[in-house]
Short mmCIF file of the C-alpha atoms (twelve columns), coordinates in Angstrom:
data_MODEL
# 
_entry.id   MODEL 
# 
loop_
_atom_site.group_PDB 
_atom_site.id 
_atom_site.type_symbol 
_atom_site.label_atom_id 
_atom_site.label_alt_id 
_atom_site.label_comp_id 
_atom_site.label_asym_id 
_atom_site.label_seq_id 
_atom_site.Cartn_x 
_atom_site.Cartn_y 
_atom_site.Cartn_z 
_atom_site.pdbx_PDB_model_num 
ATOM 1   C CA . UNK A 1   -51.362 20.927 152.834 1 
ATOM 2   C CA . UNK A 2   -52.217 24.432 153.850 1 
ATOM 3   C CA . UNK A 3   -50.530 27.263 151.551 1 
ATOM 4   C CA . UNK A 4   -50.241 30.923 152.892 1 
ATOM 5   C CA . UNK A 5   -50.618 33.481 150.420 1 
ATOM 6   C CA . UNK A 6   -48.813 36.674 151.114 1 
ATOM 7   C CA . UNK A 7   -51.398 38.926 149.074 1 
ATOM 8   C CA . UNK A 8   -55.416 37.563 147.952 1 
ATOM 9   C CA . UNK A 9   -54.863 40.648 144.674 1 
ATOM 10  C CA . UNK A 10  -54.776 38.963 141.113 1 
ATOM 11  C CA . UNK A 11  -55.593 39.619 137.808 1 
ATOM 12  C CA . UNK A 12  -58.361 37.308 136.249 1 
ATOM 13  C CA . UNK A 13  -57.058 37.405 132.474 1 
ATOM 14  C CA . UNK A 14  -53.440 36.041 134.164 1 
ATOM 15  C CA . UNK A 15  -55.230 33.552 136.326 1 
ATOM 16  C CA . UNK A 16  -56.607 32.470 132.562 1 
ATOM 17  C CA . UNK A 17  -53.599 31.923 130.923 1 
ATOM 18  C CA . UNK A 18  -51.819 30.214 133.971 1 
ATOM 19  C CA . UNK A 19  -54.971 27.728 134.464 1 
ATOM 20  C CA . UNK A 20  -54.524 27.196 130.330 1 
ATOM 21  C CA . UNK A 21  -50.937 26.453 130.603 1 
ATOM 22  C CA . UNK A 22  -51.262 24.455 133.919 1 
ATOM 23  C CA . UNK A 23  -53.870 22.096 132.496 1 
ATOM 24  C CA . UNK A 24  -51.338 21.033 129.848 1 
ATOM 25  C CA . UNK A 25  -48.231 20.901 132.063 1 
ATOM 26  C CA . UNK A 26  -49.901 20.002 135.540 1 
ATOM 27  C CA . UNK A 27  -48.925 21.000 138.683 1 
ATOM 28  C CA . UNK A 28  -46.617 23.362 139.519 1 
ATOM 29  C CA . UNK A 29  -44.167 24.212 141.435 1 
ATOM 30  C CA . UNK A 30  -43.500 26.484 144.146 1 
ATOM 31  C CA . UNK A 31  -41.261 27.627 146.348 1 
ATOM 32  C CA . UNK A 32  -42.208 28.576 149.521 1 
ATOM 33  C CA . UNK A 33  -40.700 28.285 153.230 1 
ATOM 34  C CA . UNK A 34  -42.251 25.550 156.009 1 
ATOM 35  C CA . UNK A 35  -43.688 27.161 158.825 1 
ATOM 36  C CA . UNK A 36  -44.018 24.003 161.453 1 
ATOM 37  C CA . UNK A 37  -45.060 26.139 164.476 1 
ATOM 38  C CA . UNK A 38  -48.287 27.323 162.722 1 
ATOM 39  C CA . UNK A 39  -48.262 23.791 160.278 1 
ATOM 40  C CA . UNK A 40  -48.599 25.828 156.677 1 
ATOM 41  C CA . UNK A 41  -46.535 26.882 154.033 1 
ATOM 42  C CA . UNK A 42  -45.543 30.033 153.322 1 
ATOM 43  C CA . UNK A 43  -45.551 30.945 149.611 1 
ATOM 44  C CA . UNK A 44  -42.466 33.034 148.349 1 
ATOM 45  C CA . UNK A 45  -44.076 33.325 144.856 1 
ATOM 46  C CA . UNK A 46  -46.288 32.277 142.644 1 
ATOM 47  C CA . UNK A 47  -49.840 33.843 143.633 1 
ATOM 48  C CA . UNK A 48  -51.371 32.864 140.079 1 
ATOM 49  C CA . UNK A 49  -49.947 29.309 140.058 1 
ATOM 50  C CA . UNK A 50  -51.690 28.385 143.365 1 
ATOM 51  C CA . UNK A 51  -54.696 29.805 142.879 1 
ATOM 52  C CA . UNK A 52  -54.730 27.660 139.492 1 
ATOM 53  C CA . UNK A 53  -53.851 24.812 140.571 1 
ATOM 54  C CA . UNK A 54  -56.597 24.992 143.359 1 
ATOM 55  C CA . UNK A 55  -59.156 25.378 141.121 1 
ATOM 56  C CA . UNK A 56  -58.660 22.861 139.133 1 
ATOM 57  C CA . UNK A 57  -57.850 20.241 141.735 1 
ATOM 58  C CA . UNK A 58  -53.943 20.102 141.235 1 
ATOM 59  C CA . UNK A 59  -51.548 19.790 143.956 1 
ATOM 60  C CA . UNK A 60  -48.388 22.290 144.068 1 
ATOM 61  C CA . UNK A 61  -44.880 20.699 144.595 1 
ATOM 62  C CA . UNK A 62  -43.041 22.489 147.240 1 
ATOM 63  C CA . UNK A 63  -39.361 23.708 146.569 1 
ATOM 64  C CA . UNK A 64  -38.638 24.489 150.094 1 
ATOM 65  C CA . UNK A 65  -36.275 27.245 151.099 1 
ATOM 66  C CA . UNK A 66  -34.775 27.664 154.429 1 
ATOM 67  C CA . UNK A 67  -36.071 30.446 156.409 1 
ATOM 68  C CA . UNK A 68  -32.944 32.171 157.247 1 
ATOM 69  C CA . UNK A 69  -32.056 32.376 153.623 1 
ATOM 70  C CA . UNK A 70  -32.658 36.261 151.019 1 
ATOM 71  C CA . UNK A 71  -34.767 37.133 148.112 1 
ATOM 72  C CA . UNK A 72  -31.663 36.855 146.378 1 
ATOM 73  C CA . UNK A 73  -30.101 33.181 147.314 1 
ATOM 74  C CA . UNK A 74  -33.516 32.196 145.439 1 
ATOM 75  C CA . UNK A 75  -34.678 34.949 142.957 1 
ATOM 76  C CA . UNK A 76  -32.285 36.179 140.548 1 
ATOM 77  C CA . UNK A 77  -32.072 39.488 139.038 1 
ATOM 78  C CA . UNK A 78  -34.021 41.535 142.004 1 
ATOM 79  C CA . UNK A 79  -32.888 44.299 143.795 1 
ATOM 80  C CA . UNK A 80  -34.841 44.757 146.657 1 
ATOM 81  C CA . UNK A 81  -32.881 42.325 150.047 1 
ATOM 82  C CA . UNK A 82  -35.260 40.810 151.883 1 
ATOM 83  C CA . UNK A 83  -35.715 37.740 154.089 1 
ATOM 84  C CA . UNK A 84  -37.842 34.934 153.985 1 
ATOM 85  C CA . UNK A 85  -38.516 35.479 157.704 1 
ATOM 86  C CA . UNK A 86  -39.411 39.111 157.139 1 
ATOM 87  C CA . UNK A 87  -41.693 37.272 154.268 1 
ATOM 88  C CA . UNK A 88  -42.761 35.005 156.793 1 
ATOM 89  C CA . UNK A 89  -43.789 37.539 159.614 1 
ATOM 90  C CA . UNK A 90  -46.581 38.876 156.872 1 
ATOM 91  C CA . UNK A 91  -48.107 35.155 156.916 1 
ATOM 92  C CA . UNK A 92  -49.921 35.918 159.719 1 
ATOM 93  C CA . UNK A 93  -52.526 38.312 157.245 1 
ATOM 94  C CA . UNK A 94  -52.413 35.872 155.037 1 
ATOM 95  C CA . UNK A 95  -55.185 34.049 152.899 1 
ATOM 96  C CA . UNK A 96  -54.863 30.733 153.086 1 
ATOM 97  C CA . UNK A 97  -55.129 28.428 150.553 1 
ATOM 98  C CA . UNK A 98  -56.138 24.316 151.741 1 
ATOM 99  C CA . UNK A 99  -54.883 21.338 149.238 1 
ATOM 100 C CA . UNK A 100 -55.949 17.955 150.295 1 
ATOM 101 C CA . UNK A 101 -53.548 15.197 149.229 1 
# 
């Protein structure tokens, strides 16, 4: 599974505490929208998480969201509107993340 990260910028302290927490709880989950004409994922969130789970050989779970859907019909409380295919277009400058399950 190949998982397209819209930005490669985190913090190394957060990275800590997520890898902490995710060896306790396991893998987690993500959502993120299935681009089949390019045969990745596109992650809507969770930078951190992924990176985490990466390093210490865990395998996200997918929560897939349709790509016509808004920020909003899957993130509450946020005020800027966007679309997952406007999220989507940015894949393209993407770093890449490879999971082998």
């Amino acid at each position: 599974m190949r998982i397209a990260l819209l930005h490669d910028h985190y913090d190394e302290k957060h990275l800590a505490d997520v890898k902490a927490e995710m060896k306790k709880l396991g893998a987690p989950t993500i959502k993120a929208v299935y681009l089949a004409g390019n045969d990745h994922y596109a992650a809507l969130e969770g930078t951190h998480r992924i990176l985490a789970a990466k390093d210490l050989g865990l395998v996200p779970i997918i929560d897939t969201i349709d790509y016509d859907k808004t920020k909003d019909d899957f993130v509450d409380g946020m005020q800027d509107d966007f679309t997952v295919a406007e999220i989507c277009d940015r894949a393209y400058q993407a770093k890449e993340v490879c999971f082998n399950d």
